[in-house]
DRENROLO-640557 format. One record per residue (C-alpha): residue in one letter; x, z, y. Coordinates in Angstrom, 3 decimals, padded with zeros to 6 digits. Layout:
N
["a"; [X; Z; Y]];
...
end
This chain:
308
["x"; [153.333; 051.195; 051.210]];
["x"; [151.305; 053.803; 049.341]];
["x"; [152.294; 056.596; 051.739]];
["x"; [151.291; 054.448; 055.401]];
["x"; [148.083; 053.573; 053.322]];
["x"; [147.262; 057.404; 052.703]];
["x"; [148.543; 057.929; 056.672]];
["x"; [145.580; 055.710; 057.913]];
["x"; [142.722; 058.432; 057.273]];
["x"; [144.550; 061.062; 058.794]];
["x"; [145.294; 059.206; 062.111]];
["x"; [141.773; 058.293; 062.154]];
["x"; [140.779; 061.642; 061.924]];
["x"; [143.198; 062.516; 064.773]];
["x"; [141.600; 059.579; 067.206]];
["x"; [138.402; 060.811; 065.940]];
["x"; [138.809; 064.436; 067.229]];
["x"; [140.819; 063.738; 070.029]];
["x"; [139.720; 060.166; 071.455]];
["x"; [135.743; 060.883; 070.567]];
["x"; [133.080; 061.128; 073.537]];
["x"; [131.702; 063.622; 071.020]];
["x"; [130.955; 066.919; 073.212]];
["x"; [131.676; 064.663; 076.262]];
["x"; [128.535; 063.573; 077.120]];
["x"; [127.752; 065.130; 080.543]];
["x"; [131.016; 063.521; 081.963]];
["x"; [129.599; 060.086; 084.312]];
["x"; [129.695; 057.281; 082.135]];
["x"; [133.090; 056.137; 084.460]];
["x"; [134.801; 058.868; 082.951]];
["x"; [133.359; 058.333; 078.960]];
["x"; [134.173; 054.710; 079.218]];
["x"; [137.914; 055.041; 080.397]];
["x"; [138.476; 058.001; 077.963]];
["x"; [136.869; 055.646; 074.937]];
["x"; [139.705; 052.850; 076.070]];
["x"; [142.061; 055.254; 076.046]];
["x"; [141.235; 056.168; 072.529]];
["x"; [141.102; 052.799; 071.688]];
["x"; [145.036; 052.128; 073.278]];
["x"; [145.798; 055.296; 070.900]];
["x"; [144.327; 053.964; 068.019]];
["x"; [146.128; 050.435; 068.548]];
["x"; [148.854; 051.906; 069.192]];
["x"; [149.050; 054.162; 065.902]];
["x"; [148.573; 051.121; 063.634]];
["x"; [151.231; 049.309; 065.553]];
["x"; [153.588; 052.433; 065.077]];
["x"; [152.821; 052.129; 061.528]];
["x"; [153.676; 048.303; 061.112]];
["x"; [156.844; 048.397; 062.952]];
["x"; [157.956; 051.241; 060.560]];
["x"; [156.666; 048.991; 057.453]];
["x"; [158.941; 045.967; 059.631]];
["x"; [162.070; 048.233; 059.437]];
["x"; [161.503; 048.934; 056.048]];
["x"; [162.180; 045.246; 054.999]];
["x"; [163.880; 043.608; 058.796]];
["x"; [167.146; 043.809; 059.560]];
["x"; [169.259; 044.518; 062.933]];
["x"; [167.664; 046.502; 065.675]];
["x"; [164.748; 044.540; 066.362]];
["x"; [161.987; 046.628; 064.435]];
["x"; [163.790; 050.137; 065.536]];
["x"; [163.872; 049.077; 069.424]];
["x"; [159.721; 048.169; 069.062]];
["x"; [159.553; 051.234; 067.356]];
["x"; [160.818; 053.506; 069.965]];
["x"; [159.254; 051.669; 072.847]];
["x"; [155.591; 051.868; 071.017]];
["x"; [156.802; 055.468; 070.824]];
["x"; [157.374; 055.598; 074.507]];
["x"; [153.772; 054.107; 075.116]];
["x"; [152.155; 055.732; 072.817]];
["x"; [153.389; 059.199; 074.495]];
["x"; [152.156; 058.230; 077.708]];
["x"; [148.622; 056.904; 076.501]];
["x"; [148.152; 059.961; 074.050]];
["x"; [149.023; 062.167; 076.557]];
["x"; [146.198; 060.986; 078.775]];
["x"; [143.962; 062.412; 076.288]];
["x"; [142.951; 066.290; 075.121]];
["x"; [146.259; 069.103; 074.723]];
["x"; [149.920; 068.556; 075.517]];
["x"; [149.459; 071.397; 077.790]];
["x"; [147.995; 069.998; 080.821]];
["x"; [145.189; 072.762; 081.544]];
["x"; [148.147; 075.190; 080.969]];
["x"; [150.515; 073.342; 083.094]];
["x"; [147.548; 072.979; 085.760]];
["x"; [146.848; 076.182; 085.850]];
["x"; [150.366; 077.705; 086.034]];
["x"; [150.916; 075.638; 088.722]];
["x"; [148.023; 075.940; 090.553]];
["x"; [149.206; 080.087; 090.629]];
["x"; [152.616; 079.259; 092.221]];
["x"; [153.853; 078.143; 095.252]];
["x"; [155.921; 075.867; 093.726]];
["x"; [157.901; 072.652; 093.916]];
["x"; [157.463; 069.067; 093.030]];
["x"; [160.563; 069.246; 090.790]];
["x"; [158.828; 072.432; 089.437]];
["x"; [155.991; 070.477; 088.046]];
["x"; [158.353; 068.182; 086.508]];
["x"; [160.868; 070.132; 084.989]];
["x"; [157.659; 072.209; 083.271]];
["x"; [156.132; 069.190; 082.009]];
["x"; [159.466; 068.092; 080.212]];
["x"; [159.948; 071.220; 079.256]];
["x"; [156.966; 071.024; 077.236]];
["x"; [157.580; 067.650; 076.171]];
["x"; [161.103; 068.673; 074.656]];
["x"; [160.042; 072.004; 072.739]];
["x"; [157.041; 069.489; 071.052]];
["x"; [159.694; 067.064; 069.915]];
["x"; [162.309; 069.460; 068.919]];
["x"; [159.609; 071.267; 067.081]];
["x"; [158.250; 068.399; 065.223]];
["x"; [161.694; 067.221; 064.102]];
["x"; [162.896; 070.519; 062.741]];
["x"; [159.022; 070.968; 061.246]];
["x"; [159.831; 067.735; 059.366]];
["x"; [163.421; 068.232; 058.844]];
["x"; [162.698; 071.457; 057.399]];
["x"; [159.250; 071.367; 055.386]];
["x"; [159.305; 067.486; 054.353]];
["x"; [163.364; 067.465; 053.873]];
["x"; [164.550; 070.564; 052.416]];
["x"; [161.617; 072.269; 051.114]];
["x"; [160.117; 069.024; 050.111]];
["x"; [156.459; 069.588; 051.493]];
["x"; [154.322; 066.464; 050.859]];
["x"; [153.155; 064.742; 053.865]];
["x"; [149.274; 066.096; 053.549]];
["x"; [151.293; 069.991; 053.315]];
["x"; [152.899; 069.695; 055.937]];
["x"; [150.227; 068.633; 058.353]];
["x"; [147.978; 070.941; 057.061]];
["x"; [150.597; 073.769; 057.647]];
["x"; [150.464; 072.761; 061.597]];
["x"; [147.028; 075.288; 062.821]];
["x"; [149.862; 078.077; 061.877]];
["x"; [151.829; 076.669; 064.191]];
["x"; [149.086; 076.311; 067.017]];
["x"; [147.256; 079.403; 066.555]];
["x"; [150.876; 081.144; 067.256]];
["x"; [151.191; 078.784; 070.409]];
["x"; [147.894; 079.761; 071.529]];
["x"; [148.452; 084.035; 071.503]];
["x"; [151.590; 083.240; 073.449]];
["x"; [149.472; 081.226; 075.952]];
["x"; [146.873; 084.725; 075.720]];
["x"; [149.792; 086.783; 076.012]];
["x"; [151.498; 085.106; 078.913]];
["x"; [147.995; 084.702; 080.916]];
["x"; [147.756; 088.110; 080.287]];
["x"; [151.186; 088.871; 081.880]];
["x"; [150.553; 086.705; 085.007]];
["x"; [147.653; 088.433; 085.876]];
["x"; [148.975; 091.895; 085.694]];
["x"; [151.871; 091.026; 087.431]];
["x"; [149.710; 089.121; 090.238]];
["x"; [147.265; 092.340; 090.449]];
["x"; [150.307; 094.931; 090.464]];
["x"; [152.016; 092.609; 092.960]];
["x"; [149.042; 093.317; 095.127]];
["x"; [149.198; 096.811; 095.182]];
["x"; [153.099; 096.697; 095.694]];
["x"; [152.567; 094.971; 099.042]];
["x"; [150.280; 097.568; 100.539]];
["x"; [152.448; 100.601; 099.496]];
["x"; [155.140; 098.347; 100.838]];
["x"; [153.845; 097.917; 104.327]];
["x"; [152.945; 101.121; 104.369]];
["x"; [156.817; 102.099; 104.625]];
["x"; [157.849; 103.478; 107.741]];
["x"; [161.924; 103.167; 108.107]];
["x"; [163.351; 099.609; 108.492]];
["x"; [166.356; 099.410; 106.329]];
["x"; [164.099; 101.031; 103.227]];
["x"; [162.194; 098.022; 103.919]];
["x"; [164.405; 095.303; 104.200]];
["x"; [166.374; 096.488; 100.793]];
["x"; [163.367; 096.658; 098.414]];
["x"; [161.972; 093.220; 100.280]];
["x"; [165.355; 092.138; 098.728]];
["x"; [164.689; 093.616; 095.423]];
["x"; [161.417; 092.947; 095.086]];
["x"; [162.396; 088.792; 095.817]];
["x"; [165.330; 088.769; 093.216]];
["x"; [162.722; 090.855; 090.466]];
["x"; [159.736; 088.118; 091.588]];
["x"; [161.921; 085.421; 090.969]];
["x"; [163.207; 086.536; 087.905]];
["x"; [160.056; 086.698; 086.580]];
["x"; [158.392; 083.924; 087.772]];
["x"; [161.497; 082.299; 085.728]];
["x"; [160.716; 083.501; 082.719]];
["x"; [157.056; 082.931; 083.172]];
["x"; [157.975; 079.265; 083.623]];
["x"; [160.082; 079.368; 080.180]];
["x"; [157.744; 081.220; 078.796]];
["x"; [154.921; 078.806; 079.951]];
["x"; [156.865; 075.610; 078.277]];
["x"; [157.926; 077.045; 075.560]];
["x"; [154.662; 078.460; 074.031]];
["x"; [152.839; 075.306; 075.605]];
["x"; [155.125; 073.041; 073.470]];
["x"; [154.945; 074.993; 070.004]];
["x"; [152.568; 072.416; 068.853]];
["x"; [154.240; 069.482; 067.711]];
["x"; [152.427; 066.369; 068.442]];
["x"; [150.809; 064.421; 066.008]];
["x"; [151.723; 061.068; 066.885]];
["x"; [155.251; 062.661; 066.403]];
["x"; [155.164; 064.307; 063.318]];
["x"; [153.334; 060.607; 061.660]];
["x"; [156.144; 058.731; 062.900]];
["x"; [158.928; 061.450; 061.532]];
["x"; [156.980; 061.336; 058.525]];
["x"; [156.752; 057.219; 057.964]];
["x"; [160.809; 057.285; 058.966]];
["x"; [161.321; 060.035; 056.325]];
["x"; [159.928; 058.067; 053.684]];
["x"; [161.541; 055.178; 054.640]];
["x"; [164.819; 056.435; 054.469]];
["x"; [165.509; 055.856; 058.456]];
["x"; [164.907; 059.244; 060.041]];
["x"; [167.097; 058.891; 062.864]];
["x"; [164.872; 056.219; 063.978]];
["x"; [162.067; 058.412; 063.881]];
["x"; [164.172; 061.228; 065.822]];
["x"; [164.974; 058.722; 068.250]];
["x"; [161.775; 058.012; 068.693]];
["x"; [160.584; 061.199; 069.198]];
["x"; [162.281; 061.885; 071.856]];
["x"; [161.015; 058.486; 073.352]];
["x"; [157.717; 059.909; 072.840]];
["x"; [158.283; 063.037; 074.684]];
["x"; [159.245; 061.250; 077.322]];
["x"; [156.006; 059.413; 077.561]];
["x"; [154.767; 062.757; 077.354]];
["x"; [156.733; 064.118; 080.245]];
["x"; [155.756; 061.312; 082.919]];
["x"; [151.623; 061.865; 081.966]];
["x"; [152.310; 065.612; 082.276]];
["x"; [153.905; 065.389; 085.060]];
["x"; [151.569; 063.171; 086.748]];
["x"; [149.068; 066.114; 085.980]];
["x"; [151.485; 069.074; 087.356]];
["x"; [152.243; 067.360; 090.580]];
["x"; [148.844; 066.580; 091.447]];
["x"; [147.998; 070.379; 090.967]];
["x"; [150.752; 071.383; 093.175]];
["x"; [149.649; 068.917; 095.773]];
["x"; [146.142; 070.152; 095.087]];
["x"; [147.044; 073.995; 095.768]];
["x"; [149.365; 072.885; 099.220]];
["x"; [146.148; 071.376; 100.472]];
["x"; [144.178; 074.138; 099.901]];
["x"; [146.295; 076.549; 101.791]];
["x"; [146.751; 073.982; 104.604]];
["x"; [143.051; 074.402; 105.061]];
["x"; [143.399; 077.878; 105.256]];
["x"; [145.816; 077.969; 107.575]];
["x"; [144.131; 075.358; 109.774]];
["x"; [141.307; 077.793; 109.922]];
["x"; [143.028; 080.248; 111.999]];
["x"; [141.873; 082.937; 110.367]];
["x"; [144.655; 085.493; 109.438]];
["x"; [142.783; 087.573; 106.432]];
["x"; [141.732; 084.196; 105.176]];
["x"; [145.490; 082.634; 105.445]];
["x"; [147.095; 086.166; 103.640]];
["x"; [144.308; 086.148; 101.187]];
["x"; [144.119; 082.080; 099.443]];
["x"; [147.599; 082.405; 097.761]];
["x"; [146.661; 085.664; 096.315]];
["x"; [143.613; 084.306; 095.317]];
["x"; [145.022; 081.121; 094.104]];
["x"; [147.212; 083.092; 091.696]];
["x"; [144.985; 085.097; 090.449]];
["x"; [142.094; 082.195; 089.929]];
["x"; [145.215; 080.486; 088.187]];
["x"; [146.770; 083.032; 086.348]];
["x"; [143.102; 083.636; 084.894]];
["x"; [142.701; 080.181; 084.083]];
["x"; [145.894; 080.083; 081.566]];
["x"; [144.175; 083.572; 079.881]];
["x"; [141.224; 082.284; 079.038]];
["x"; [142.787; 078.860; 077.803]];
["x"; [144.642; 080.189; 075.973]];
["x"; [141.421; 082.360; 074.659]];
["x"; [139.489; 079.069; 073.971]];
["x"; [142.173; 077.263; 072.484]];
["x"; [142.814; 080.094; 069.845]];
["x"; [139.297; 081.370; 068.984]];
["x"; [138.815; 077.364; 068.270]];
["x"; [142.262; 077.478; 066.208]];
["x"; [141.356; 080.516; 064.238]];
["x"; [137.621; 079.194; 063.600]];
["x"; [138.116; 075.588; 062.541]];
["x"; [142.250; 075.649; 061.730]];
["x"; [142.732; 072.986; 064.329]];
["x"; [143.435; 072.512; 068.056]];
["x"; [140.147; 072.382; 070.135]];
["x"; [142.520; 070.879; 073.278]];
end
C-alpha cells in the first residue's frame, strides 16, 4: 500500500507536466479545453491503473489482471493524445517521404514496441536485479531521453545531408550523356536510396522509442512490487498498442497531408513547381526532425526531463 501511496505524487507530477495548459495559452480555447479533458481521462485513468493493481493484489482469477490490461490499452491511446511518443518525429519523417499508409503504421508501432521493450528491460534490470528503488529508477530515465534525443539530432542531421547531396546527384546525373551509363546508376542509385531510407525508418523508431513511457514504467513498477510482473509485461504491451493506433492516427494523416500537397502541385501545371515540392517537402521535413530533436534535448539537458 505504502509504495502506490508514494506513486500518487509522481503521477501527478507527470499529468501536471504533460496534461497542463501551462505554456499553452495561445492555442483557441477549443483546443485548451479538449487537451485539459484529455488530461483529466489520463489522470482517471492512472488512479484506476493503480486500484486494479491494489485489486490483484488481494482478488483472485483473472478478473483484476484482464481490467488491468484493458485500462492499459486505454490509457495508451488517451496518453498518447497528449505531448511525446514521437509524433512530431513521426510527422515530420513522414511528411519527408513519399511514403505509404502501411509506412506510417509500421513506424508508429515501431515506436510503440522499442518504448515497451525498453521500459520492461529498464525495470527488469534496475528495479529486479540491481534493486533500484522505484524513485531511482525514474529519476535515472532523462539519461535515457537525453540519449534518445542526440539520436533524433543525429538522424535529422543525416536526412538532410542526404536530401541536399541527393540534389546535387540528380543534376550531375542528368547531365550524363550515354544511355546505358544512365540507366545502370538510375538502378544503383534506387537500390542505395532505398537502403537508406530503410535504415532511416529503423533508425527513426528506434531512437524515437528510447524513452520508455511513464504510464509504463508505473504500472511495471506497481506489478513488481506486487509480485505479478507478468501482468505488468502484459500490460505493457497492451499499452503500446494504444500507443500504436494514436500514433498512427498522427502518421497517416501526415502522409495524407504531404499527397495533397503535391496533388496541388501537380494540378498547377507548372513543371519546376511539380519537380521542386517533393524536394522541398523533404527537406522542410527532414529539418523539422533536426531541430526537434534540438528542442527536445537542449530541454532534456537543462531541466533533466522531456520537454515533448
Amino acid at each position: 500500500m505504502a509504495s502506490f501511496c508514494a506513486a500518487a505524487p509522481v503521477q501527478a507530477q507527470v499529468f501536471g507536466e504533460r496534461g497542463g495548459s501551462s505554456g499553452l495559452n495561445w492555442l483557441p480555447d477549443p483546443i485548451l479545453h479538449l487537451l485539459a479533458w484529455v488530461a483529466i481521462q489520463q489522470a482517471e485513468f492512472g488512479v484506476a491503473l493503480r486500484e486494479s493493481v491494489m485489486a490483484m493484489r488481494t482478488g483472485e482469477g483473472i478478473g483484476p489482471a484482464s481490467a488491468l490490461i484493458g485500462l492499459s490499452f486505454l490509457y495508451g491511446i488517451f496518453h498518447a493524445v497528449g505531448p511525446g511518443h514521437g509524433k512530431a518525429v513521426v510527422a515530420s519523417f513522414l511528411m519527408a517521404r513519399d511514403s505509404k499508409i502501411r509506412d506510417g503504421i509500421m513506424l508508429s508501432w515501431l515506436i510503440a514496441a522499442v518504448q515497451a521493450v525498453v521500459a520492461i528491460a529498464a525495470v527488469a534490470i534496475l528495479g529486479w536485479v540491481l534493486d533500484f528503488g522505484r524513485i531511482a529508477l525514474l529519476e535515472s530515465m532523462p539519461l535515457v531521453e537525453t540519449v534518445s534525443y542526440g539520436l533524433i539530432v543525429l538522424l535529422g542531421a543525416g536526412m538532410i545531408w542526404n536530401t541536399l547531396r541527393g540534389h546535387g546527384c540528380d543534376h550531375d546525373h542528368h547531365g550524363m550523356g550515354h544511355d546505358h551509363d544512365h540507366d545502370h546508376h538510375h538502378h544503383h542509385d534506387t537500390r542505395v536510396e532505398r537502403r537508406r531510407s530503410r535504415w532511416e525508418f529503423i533508425a527513426t523508431g528506434v531512437a524515437s522509442g528510447l524513452r520508455p513511457c511513464t504510464g509504463s514504467l508505473i504500472v511495471l513498477l506497481f506489478t513488481l512490487a506486487a509480485g505479478i510482473y507478468w501482468i505488468g509485461v502484459v500490460s505493457a504491451f497492451a499499452m503500446a498498442v494504444g500507443v500504436s493506433i494514436t500514433v498512427s492516427t498522427i502518421g497517416i494523416l501526415s502522409i495524407l497531408a504531404r499527397r495533397g500537397i503535391v496533388h496541388i502541385s501537380l494540378e498547377s501545371g507548372r513543371a519546376g513547381l511539380v519537380e521542386r515540392v517533393p524536394r522541398l517537402l523533404a527537406l522542410a521535413g527532414s529539418i523539422a526532425v533536426c531541430l526537434i530533436g534540438l528542442v527536445l534535448l537542449a530541454s532534456s539537458l537543462a531541466s533533466g526531463v522531456a520537454a515533448l
